[in-house]
mmCIF file of the C-alpha atoms, coordinates in Angstrom:
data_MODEL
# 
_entry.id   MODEL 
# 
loop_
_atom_site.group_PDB 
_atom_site.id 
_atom_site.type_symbol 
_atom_site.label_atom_id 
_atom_site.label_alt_id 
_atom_site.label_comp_id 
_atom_site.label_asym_id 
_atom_site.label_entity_id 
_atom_site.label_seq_id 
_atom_site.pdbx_PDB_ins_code 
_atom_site.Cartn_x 
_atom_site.Cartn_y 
_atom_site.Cartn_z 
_atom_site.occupancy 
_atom_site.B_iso_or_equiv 
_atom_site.pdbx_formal_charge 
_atom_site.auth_seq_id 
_atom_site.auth_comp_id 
_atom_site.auth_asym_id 
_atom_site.auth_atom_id 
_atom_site.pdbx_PDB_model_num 
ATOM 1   C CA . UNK A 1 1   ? -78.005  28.193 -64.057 1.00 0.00 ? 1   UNK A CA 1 
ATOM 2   C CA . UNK A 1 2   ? -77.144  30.247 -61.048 1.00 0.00 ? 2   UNK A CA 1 
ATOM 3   C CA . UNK A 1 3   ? -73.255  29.225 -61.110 1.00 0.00 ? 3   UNK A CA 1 
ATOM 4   C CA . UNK A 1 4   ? -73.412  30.175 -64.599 1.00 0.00 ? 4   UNK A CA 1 
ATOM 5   C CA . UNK A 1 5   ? -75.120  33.632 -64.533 1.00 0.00 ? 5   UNK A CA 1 
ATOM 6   C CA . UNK A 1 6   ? -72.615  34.653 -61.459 1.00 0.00 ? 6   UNK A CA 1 
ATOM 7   C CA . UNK A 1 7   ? -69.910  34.044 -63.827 1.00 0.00 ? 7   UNK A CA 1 
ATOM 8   C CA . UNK A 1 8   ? -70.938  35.824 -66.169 1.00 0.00 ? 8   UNK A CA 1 
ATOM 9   C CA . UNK A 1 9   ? -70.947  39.157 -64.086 1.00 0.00 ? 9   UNK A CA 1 
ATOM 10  C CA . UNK A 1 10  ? -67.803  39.663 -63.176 1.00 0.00 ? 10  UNK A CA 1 
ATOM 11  C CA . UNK A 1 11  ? -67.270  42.790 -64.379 1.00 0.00 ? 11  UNK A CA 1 
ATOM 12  C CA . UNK A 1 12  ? -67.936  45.728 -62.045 1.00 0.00 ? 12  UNK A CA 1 
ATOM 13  C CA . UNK A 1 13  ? -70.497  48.174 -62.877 1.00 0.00 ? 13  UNK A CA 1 
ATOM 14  C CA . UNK A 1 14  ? -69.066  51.323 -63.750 1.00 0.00 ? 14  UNK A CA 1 
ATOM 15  C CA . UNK A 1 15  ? -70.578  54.706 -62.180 1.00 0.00 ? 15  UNK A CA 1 
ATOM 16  C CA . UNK A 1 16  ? -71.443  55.936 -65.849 1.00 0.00 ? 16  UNK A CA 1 
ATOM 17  C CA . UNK A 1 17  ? -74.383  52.465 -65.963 1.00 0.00 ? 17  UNK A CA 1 
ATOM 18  C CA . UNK A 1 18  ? -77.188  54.683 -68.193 1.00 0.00 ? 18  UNK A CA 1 
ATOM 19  C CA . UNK A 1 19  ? -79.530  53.276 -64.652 1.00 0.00 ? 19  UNK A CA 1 
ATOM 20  C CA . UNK A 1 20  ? -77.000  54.201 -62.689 1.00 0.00 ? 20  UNK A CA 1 
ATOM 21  C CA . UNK A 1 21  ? -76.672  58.110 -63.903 1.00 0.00 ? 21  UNK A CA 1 
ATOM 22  C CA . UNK A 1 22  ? -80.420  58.042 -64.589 1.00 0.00 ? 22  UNK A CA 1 
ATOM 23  C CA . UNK A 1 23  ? -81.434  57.527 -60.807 1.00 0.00 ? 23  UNK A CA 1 
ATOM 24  C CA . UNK A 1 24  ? -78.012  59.388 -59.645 1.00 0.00 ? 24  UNK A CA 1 
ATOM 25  C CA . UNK A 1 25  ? -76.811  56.249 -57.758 1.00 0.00 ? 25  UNK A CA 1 
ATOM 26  C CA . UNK A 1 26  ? -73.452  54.325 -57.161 1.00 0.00 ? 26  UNK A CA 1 
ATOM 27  C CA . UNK A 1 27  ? -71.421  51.484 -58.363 1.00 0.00 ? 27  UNK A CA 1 
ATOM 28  C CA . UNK A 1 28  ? -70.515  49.752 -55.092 1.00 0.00 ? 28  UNK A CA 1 
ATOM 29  C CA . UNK A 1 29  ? -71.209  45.770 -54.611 1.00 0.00 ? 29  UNK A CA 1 
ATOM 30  C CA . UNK A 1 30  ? -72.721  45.944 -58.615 1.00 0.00 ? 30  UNK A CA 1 
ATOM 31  C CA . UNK A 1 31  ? -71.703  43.991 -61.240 1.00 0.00 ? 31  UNK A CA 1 
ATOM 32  C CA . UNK A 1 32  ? -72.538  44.933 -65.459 1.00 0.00 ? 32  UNK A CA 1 
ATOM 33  C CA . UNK A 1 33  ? -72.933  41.260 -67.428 1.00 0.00 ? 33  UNK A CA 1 
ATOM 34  C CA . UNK A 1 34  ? -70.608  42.602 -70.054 1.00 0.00 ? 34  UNK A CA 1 
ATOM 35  C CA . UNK A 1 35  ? -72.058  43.666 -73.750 1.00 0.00 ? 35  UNK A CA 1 
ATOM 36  C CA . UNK A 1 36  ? -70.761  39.963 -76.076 1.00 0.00 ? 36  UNK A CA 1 
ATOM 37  C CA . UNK A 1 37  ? -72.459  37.804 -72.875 1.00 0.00 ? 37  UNK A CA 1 
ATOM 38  C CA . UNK A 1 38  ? -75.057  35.942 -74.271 1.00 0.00 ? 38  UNK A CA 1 
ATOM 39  C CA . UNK A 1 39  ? -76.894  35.321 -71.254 1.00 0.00 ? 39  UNK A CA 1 
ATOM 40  C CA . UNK A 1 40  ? -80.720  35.499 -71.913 1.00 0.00 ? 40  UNK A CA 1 
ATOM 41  C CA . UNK A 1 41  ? -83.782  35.293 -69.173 1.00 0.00 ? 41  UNK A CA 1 
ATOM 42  C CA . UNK A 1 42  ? -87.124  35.495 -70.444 1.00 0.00 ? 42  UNK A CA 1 
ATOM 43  C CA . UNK A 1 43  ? -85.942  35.499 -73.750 1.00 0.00 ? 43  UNK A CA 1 
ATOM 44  C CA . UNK A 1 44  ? -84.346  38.981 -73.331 1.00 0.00 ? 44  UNK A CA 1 
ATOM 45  C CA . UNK A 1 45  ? -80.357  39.737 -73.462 1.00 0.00 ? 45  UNK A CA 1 
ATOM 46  C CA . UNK A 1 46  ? -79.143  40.994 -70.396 1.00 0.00 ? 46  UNK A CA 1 
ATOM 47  C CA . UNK A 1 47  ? -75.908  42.155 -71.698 1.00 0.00 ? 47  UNK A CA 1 
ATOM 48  C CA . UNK A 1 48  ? -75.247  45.389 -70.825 1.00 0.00 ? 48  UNK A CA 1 
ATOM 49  C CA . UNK A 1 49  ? -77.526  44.564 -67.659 1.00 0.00 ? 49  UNK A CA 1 
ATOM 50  C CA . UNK A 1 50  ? -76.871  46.294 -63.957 1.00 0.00 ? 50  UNK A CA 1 
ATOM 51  C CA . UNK A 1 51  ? -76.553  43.301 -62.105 1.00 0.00 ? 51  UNK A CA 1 
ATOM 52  C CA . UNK A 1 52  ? -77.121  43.392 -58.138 1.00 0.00 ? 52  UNK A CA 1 
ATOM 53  C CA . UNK A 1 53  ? -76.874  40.522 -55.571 1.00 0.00 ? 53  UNK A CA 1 
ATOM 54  C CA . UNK A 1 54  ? -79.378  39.385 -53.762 1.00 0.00 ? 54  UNK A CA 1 
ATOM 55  C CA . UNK A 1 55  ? -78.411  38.618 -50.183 1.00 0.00 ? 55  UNK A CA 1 
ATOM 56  C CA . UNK A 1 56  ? -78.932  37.108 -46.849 1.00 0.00 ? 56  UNK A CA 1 
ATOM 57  C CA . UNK A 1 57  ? -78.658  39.995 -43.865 1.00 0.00 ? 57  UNK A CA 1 
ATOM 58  C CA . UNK A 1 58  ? -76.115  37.608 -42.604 1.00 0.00 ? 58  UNK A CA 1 
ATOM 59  C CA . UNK A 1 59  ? -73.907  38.674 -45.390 1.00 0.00 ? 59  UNK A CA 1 
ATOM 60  C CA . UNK A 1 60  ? -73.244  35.401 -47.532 1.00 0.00 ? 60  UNK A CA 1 
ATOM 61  C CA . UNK A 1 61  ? -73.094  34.381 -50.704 1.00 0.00 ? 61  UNK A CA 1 
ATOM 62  C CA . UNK A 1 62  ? -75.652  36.034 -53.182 1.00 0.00 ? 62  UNK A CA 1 
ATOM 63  C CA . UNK A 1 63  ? -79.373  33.921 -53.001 1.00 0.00 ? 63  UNK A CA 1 
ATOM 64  C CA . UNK A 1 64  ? -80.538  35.122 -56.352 1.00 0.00 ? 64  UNK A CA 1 
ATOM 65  C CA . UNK A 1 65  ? -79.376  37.967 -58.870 1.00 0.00 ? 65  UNK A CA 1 
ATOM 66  C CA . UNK A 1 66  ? -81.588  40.916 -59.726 1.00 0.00 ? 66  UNK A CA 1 
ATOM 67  C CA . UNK A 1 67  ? -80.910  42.332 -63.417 1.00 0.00 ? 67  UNK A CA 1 
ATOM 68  C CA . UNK A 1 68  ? -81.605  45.532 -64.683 1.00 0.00 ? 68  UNK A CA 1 
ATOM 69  C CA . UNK A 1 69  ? -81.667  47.225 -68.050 1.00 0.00 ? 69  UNK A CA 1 
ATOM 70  C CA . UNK A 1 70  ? -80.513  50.760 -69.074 1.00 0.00 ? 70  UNK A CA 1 
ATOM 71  C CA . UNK A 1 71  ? -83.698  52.543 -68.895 1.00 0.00 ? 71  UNK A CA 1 
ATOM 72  C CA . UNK A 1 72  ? -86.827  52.455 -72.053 1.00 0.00 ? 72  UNK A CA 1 
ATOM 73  C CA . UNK A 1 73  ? -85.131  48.407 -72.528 1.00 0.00 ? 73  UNK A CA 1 
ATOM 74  C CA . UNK A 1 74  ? -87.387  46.349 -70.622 1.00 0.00 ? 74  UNK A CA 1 
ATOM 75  C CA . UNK A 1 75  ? -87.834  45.590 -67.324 1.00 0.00 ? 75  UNK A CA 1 
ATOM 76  C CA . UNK A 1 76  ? -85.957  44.118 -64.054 1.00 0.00 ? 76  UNK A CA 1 
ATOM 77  C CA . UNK A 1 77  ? -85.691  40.455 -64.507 1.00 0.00 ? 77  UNK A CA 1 
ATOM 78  C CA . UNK A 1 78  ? -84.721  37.865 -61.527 1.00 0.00 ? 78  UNK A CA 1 
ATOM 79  C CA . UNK A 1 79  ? -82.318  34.723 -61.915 1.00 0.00 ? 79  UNK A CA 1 
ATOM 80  C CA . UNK A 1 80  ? -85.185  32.111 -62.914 1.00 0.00 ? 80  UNK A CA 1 
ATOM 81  C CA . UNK A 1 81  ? -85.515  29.536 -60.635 1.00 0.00 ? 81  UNK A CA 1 
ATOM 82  C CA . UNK A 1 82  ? -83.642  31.686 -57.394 1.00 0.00 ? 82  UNK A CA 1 
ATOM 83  C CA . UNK A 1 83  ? -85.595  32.955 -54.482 1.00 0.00 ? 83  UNK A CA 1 
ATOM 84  C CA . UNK A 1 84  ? -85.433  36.206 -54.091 1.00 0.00 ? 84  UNK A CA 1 
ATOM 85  C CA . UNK A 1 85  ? -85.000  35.651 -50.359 1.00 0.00 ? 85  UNK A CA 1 
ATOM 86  C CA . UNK A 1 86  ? -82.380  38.472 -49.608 1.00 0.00 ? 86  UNK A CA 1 
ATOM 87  C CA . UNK A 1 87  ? -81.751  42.076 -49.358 1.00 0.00 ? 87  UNK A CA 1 
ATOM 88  C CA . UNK A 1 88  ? -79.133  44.332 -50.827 1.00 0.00 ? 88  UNK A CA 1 
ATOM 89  C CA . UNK A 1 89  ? -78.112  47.195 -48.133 1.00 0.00 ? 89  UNK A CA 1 
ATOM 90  C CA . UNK A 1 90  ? -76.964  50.418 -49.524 1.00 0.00 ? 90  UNK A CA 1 
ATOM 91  C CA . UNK A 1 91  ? -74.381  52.152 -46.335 1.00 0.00 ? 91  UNK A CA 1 
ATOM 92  C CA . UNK A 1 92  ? -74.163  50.315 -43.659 1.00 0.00 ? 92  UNK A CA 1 
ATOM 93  C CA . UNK A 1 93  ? -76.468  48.690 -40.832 1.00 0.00 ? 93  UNK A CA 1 
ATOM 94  C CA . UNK A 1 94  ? -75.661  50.016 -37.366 1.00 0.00 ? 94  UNK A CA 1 
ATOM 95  C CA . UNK A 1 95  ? -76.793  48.047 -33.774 1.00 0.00 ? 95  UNK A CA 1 
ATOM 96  C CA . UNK A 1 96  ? -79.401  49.750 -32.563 1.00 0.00 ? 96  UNK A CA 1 
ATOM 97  C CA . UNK A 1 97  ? -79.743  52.934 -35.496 1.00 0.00 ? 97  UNK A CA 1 
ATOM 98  C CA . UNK A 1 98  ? -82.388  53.654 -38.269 1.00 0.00 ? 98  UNK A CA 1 
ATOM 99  C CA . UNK A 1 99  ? -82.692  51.034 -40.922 1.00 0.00 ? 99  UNK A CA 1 
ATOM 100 C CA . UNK A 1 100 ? -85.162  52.111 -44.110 1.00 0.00 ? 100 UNK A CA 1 
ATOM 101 C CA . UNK A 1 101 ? -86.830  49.802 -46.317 1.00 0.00 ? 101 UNK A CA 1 
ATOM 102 C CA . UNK A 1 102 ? -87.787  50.236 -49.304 1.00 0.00 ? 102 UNK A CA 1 
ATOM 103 C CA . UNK A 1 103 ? -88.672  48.415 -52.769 1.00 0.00 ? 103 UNK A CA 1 
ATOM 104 C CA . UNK A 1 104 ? -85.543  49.035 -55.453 1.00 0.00 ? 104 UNK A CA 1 
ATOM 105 C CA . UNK A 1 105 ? -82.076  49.848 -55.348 1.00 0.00 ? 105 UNK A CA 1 
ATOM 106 C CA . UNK A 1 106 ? -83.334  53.620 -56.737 1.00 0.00 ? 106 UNK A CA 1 
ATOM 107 C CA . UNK A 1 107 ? -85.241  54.114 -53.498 1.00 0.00 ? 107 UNK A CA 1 
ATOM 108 C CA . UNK A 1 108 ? -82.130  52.958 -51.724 1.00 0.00 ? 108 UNK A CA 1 
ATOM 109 C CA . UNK A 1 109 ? -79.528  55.354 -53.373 1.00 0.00 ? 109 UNK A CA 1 
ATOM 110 C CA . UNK A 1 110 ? -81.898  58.169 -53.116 1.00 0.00 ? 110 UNK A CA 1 
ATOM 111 C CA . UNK A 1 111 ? -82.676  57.075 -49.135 1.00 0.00 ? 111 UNK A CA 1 
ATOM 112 C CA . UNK A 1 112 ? -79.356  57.202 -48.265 1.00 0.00 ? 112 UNK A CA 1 
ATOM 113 C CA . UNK A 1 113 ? -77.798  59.941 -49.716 1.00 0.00 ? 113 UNK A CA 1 
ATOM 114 C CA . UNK A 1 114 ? -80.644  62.164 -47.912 1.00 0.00 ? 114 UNK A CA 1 
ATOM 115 C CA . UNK A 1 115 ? -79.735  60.533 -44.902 1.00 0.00 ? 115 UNK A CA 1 
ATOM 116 C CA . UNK A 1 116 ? -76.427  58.805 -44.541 1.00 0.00 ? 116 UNK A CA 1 
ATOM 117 C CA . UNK A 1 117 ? -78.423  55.746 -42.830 1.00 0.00 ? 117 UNK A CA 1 
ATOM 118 C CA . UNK A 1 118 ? -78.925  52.415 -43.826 1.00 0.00 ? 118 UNK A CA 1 
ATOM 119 C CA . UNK A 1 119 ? -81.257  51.617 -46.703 1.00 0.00 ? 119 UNK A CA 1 
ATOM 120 C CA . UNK A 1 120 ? -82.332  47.981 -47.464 1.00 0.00 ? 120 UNK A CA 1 
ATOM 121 C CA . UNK A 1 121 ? -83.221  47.315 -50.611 1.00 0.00 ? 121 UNK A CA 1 
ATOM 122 C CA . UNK A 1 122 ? -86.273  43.935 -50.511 1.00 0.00 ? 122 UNK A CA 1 
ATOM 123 C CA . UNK A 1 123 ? -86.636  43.739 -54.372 1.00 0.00 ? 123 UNK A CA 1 
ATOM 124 C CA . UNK A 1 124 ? -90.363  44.195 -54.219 1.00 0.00 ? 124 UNK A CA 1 
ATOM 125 C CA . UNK A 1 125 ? -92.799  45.344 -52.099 1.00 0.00 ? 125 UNK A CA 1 
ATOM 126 C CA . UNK A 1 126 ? -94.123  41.904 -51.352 1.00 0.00 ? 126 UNK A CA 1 
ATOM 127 C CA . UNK A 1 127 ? -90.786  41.361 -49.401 1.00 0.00 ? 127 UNK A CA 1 
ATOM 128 C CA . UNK A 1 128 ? -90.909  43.905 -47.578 1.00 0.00 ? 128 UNK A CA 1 
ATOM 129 C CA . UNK A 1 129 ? -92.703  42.480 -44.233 1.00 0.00 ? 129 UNK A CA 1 
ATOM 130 C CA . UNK A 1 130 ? -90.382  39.436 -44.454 1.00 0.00 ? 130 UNK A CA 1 
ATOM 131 C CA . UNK A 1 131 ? -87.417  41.547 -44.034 1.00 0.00 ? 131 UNK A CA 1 
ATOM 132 C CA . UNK A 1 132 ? -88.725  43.957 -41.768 1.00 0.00 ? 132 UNK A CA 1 
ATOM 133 C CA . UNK A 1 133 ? -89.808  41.062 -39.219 1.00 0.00 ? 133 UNK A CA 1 
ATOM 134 C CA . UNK A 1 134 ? -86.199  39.358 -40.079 1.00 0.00 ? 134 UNK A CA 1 
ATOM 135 C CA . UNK A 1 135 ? -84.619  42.656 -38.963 1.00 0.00 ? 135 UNK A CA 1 
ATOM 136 C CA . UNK A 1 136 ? -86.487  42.868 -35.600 1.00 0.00 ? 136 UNK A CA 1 
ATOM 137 C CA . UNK A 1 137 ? -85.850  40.027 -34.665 1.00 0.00 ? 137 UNK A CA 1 
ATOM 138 C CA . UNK A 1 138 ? -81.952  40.478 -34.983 1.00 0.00 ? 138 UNK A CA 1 
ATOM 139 C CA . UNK A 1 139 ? -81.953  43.950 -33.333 1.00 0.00 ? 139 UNK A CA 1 
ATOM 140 C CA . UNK A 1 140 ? -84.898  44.971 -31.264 1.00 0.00 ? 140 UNK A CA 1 
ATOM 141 C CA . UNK A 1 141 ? -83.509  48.154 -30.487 1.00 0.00 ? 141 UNK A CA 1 
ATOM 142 C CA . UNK A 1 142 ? -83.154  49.374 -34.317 1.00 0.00 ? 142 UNK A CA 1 
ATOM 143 C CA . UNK A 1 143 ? -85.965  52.090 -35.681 1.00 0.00 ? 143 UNK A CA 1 
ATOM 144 C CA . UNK A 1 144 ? -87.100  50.580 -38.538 1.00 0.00 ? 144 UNK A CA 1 
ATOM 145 C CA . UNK A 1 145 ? -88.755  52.574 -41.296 1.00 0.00 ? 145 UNK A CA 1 
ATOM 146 C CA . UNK A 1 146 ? -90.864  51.596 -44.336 1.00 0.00 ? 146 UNK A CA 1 
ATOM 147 C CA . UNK A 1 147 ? -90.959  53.593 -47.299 1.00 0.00 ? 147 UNK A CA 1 
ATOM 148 C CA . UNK A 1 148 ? -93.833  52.711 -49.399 1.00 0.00 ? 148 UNK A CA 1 
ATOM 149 C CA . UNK A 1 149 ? -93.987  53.780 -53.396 1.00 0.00 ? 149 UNK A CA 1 
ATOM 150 C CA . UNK A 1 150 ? -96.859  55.938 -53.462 1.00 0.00 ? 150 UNK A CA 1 
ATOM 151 C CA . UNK A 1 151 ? -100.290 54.086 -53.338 1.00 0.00 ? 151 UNK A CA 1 
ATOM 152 C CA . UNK A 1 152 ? -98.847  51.623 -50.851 1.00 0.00 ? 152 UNK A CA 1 
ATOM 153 C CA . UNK A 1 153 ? -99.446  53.459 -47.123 1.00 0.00 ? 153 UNK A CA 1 
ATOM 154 C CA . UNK A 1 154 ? -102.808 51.060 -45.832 1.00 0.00 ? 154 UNK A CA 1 
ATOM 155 C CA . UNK A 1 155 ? -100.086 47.941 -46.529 1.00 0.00 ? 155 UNK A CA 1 
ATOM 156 C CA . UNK A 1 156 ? -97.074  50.147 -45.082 1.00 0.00 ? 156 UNK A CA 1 
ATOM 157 C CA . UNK A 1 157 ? -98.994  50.878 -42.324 1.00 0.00 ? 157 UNK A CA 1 
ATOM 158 C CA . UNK A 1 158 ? -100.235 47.592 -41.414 1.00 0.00 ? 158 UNK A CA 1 
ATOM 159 C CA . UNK A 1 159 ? -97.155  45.962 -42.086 1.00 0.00 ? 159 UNK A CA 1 
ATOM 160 C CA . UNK A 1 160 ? -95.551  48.707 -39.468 1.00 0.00 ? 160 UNK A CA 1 
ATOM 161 C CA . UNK A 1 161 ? -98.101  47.351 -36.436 1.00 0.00 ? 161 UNK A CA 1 
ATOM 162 C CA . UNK A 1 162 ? -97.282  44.578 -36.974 1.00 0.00 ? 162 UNK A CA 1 
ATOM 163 C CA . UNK A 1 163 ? -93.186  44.838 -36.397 1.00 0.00 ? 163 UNK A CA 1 
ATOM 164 C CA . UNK A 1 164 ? -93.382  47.625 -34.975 1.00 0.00 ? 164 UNK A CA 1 
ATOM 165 C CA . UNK A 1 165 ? -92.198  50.241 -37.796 1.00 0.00 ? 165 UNK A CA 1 
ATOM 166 C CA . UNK A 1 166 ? -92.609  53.732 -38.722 1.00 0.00 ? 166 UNK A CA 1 
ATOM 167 C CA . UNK A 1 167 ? -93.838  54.930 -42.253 1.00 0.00 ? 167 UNK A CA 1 
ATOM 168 C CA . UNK A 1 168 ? -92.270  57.899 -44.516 1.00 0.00 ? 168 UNK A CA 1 
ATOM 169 C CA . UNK A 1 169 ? -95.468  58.326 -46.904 1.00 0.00 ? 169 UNK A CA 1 
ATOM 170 C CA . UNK A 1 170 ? -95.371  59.970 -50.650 1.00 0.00 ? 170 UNK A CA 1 
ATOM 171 C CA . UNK A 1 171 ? -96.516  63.498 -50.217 1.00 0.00 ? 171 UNK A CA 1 
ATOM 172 C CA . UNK A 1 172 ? -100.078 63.586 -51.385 1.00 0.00 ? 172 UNK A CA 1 
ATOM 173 C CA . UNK A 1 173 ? -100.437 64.534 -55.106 1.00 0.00 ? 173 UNK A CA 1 
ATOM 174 C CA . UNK A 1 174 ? -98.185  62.117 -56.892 1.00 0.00 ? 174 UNK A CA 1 
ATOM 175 C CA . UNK A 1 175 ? -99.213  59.233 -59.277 1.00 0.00 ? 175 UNK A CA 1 
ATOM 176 C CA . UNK A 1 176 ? -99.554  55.401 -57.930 1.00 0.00 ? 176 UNK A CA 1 
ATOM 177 C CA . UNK A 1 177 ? -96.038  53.719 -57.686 1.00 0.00 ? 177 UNK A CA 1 
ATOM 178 C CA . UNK A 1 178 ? -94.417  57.640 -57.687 1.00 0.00 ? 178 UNK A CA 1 
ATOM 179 C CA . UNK A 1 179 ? -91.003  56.788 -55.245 1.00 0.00 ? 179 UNK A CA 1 
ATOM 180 C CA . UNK A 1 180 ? -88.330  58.209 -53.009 1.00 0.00 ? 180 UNK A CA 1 
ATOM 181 C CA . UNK A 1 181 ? -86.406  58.470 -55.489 1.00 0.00 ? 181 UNK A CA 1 
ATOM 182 C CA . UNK A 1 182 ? -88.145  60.476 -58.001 1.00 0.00 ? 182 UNK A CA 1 
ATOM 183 C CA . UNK A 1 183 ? -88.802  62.619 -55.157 1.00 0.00 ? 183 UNK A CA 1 
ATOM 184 C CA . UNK A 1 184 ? -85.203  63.290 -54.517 1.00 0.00 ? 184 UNK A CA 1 
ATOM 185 C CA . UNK A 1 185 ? -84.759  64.167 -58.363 1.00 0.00 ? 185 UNK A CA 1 
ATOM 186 C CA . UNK A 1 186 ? -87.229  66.956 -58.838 1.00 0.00 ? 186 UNK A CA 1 
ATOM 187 C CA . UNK A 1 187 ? -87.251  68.380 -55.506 1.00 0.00 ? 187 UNK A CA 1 
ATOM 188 C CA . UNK A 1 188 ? -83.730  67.570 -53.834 1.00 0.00 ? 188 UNK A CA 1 
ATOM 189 C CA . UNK A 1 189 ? -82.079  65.443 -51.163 1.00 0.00 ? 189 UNK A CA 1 
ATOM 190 C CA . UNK A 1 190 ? -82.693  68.058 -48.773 1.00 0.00 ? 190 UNK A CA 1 
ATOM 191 C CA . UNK A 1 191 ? -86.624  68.024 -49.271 1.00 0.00 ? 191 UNK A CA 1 
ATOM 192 C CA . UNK A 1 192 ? -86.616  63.671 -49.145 1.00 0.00 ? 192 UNK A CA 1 
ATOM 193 C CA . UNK A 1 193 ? -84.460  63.901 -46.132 1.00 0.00 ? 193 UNK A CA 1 
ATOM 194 C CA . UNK A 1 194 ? -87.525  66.525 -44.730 1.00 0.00 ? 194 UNK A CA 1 
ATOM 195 C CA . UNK A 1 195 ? -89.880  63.704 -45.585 1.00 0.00 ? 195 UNK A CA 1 
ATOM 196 C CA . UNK A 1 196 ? -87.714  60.687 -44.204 1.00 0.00 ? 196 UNK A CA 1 
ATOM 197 C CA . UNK A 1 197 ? -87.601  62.510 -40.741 1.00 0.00 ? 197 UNK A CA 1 
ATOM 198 C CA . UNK A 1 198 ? -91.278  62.629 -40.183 1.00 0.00 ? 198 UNK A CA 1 
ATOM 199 C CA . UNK A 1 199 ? -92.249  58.879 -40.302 1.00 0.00 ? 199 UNK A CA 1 
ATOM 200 C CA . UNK A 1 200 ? -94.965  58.974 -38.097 1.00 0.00 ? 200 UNK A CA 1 
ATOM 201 C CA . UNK A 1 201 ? -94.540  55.209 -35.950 1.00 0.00 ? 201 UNK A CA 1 
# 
């Protein structure tokens, strides 16, 4: 199944992806399952799908495959029967510098392009203290921060304790699961970069 789905997406995502222009990201390390693939997962066509890897920080082959349809078609589907036991890191990691993690690529794209640091993408929120204690343990020096959809902060903040994070909360008055990224789109990089720089530890 896995070998299967990986070659199916082949084809590299191309910067005008309807998700892609919708949450103002970028092509790089994404794949598009192309539109005649007849691929299906949970009975749903994924041609036409985003497709983004699912990795190991180490940086080896893809664990799993996270798909995602233009936006108002459905909703992210995982390779069935793969662990989503990975990351995917939009920039890059540096020894020792800020590392943000957050839920969906959207958050990333939106996290980085405010701040030109690392954002690691955990595919879910219930990932997120895996990776965080999998990234302290390879660098103890790196500030890690967690960036919680809105309605999250008690977990983000107990999660932080524990691995000794900061947290970048939603400003007060937005709707449960409201993110970064939405953020960024109604009120600008510059105001999401303001908020990313005053996670409290």
């Amino acid at each position: 199944q896995t070998r299967s789905s990986r070659s199916s997406c082949r084809k590299p995502a191309p910067a005008d992806h309807p998700y892609i222009t919708a949450k103002d990201g970028r092509p790089e390390g994404l794949r598009v399952v192309p539109d005649a693939d007849p691929l299906r997962i949970a009975g749903a066509s994924v041609a036409g799908w985003l497709v983004v890897p699912v990795l190991p920080l180490d940086g080896a082959e893809p664990v799993s495959l996270q798909f995602i349809p233009p936006p108002g078609e459905g909703k992210k589907l995982n390779l069935p029967g793969a662990s989503v036991a990975g990351v995917f890191i939009v920039g890059e990691l540096a020894p020792g510098g800020t590392a943000y993690l957050c839920e969906g690529i959207g958050q990333g794209w939106a996290i980085w392009k405010a701040t030109g640091a690392a954002a690691v993408v955990c595919f879910g929120w219930g990932r997120v203290r895996a990776v965080a204690g999998e990234l302290r343990q390879r660098d103890a020096s790196a500030r890690l921060v967690l960036v919680p959809d809105a309605g999250k902060e008690a977990d983000a903040e107990r999660v932080a304790r524990e691995v000794g994070a900061a947290v970048a909360e939603m400003p007060e008055g937005w709707p449960m699961n409201a993110d970064v990224n939405e953020l960024a789109q109604r009120d600008g990089a510059d105001a999401l970069e303001a908020l990313l720089s005053r996670a409290s530890e």
